[in-house]
N, C-alpha and C positions, 0 to 999 in steps of 0.2 A: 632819745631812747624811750620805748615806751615803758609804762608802769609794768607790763608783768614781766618785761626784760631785767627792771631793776630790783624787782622784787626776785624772781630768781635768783640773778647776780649775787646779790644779798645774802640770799637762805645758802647758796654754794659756799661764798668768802664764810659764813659763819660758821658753817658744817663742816671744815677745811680748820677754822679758828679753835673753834670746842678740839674736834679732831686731834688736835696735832697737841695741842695742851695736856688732855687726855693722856694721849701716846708720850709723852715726857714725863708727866708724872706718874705716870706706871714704869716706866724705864729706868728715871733718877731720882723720882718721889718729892721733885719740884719744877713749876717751870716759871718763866718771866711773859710779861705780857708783851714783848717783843715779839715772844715765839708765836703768840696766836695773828699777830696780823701775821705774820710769815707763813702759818699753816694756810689764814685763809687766801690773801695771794698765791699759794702754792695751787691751790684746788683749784680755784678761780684761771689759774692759766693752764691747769692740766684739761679742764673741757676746752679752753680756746686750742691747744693744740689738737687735742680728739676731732674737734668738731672744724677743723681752720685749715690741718695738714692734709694735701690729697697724697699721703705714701701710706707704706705698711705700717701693721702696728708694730711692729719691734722698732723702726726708725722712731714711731711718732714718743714710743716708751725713754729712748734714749733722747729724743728734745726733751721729757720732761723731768728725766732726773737732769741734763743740763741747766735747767729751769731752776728747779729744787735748789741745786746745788748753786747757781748763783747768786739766787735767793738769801741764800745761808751765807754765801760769802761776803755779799751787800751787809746785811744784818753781823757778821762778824765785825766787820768794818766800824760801819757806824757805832753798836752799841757794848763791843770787846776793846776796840780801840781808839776809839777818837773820847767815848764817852765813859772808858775804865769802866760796863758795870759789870768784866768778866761774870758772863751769862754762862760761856761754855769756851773749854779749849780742846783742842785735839792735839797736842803738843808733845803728850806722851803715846800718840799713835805713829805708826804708823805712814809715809805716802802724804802725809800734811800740808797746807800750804800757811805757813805763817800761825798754826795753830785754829784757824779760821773753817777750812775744811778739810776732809779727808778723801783718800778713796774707798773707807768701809763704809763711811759713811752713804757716800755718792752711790756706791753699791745697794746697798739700802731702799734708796729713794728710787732706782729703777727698780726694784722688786714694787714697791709701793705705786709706782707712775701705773708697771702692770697692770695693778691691782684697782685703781681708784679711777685711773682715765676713765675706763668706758663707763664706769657708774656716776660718776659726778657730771659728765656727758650726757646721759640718760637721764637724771636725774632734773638737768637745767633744761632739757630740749622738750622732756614733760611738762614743767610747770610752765614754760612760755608758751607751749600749745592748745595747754585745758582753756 
């Protein structure tokens, strides 16, 4: 892979990390450092669908709250249950699966897939091309 590939790669998963930490502690006024590798994986795979998927964009918006969401259910797994450090539950939501995810939630994350694909898309297809 060359260097400005992973150097974008990089600046995305990080911008995606800040991001999504940010957006929890504004939300709950704490977040765990679980959540930012999860925000920047989440970023990082919403330009690989943008830029990877040849359908529409509402399809390509629902792989990436699919994405999101099992993102979150992976991370529920590992660091809600196997590792007790209840990060977060949805237990008293809601459509639940195991307390792990939800469907307001997942609802959510396609408004955000909307919203963030074609930019972190734009975003990573610039820095690899200057």
């Amino acid at each position: 892979m060359a260097l400005k590939k992973r150097i974008a790669n990089l600046t995305v998963f990080s911008i995606g990390a800040f991001g999504y930490g940010l957006i929890e502690v504004l939300w709950r006024g704490y977040t765990h450092w679980s959540m930012l590798t999860a925000g920047g994986l989440s970023l990082l795979g919403l330009c690989r669908i943008e830029r990877g998927m040849k359908t529409n964009f509402l399809k390509k918006a629902f792989a990436g709250c699919a994405l999101i969401t099992g993102i979150e259910l992976i991370f529920g797994i590992i660091f809600n249950i196997i590792l007790k450090k209840r990060v977060w539950s949805y237990k008293e939501i809601s459509l639940n699966l195991g307390g792990q995810i939800c469907a307001r939630y997942s609802f959510f994350w396609l408004i955000l897939s909307i919203i963030l694909m074609p930019l972190a898309s734009g975003l990573n297809h610039k820095m690899q091309s200057d």
